[in-house]
N, C-alpha and C positions, 0 to 999 in steps of 0.2 A: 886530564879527564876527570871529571867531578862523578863522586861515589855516589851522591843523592840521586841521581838522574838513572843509575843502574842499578841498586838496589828495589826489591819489589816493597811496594806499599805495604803500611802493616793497616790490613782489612779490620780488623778486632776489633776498631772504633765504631761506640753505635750512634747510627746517623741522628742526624734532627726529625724527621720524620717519627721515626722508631723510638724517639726517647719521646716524641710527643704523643704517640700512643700508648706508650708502658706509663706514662704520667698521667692518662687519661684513663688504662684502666684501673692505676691505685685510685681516683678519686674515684671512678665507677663504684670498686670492689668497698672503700669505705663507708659512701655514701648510700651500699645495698645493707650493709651492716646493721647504720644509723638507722634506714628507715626498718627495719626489722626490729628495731629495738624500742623505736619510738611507736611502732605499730603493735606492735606485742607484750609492750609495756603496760603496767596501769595508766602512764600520763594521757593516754589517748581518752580516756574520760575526761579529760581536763576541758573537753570543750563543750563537755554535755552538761557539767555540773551547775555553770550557770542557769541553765535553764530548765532543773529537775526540778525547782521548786513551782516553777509559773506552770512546767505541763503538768504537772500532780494534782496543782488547784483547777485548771483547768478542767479535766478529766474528771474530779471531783462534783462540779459544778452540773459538769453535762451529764453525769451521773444523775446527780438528786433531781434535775428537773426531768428524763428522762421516765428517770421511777414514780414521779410526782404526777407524770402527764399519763403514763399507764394505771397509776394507781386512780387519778379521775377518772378516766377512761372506763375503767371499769366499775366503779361507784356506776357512772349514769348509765353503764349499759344493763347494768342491776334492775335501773327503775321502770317500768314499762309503760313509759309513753315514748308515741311515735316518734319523735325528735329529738329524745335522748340516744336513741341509735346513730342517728347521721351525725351527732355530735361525737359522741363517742370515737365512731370511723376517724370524725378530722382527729381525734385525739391521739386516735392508735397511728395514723399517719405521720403526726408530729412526732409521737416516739420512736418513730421509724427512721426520720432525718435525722436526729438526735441521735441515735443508733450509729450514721453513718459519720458523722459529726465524733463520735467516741473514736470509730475506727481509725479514722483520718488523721485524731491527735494520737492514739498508740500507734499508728505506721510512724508518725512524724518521731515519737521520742524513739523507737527503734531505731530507725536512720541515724537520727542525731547520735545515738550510742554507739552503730557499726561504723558510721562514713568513714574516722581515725583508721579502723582496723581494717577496712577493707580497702583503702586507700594507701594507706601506709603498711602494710602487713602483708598487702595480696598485690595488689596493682603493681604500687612502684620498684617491690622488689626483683618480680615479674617482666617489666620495662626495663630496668637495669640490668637483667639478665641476657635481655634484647640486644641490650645496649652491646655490653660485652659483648655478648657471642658475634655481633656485625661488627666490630673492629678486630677481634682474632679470624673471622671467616672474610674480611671484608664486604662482607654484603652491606650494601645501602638501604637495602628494603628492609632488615631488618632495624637500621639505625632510626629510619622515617618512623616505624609503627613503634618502635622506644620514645621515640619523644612526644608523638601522640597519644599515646598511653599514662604518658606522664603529666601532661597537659590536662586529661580527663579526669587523673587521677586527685591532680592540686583543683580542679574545679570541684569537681565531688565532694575532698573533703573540706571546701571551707564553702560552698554554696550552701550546704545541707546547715547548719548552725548562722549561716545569714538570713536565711530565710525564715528560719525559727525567730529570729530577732525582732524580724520585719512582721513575724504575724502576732507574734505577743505584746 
């Protein structure tokens, strides 16, 4: 009679399975680390810096002709003839898009300065949270909106500094 075949299994060995989840949650649990560190870091300006100097001149620009197109504007609405008013209006009009034109470049260097932090600091650690928690719970729907989120996340922060490239 052979002893192996009577003897019970020793169960204590962790399966393939289980060793590929516990190896998927150390790179989760490192990988939540990194983006925390990179997100909360000063390096996450690193992607804005190129481009403080061109929105600064920017903003600059549409500053002075702004104030330039108010400041005519009201010279000619000073003088009192009739068609110094309707000129005027176009002018305070102009300063008005100009205006909007200001806005549009400080929403843009905002972005540019959060996308790092709010992508890497808020989203993906967020997502990896996800992540985790749907491989200790098993849930899949949780695994699905982890990687959608992280998808949205790497879009965000490197669209926002492409597009700054593409407009300057």
């Amino acid at each position: 009679m052979d002893l192996s075949q009577t003897l019970p299994k020793d169960d204590t060995e962790i399966s393939s399975p289980d060793k590929k989840q516990r190896t998927l949650l150390i790179v989760l649990c490192v990988a939540l680390v990194l983006s925390l560190v990179i997100g909360w870091s000063p390096l996450r300006n690193l992607t804005a810096m190129p481009f403080d100097e061109a929105l600064n001149s920017k903003m600059q620009e549409v500053t002075v002709v702004m104030v330039a197109t108010m400041g005519i504007g009201v010279a000619l609405d000073a003088i009192p003839l009739g068609k110094m008013d309707q000129l005027a209006a176009k002018l305070f009009n102009l300063a008005g898009y100009l205006m909007i034109v200001l806005g549009a470049l400080v929403a843009m260097n905002i972005l540019l300065t959060l996308s790092m932090l709010f992508s890497f600091g808020i989203i993906i650690p967020g997502a990896l949270l996800f992540a985790i928690w749907s491989i200790v719970k098993g849930n899949v729907a949780h695994m699905i909106l982890a990687k959608k989120l992280i998808i949205f996340a790497l879009v965000f922060a490197f669209a926002i500094p492409a597009s700054v490239e593409y407009l300057l």
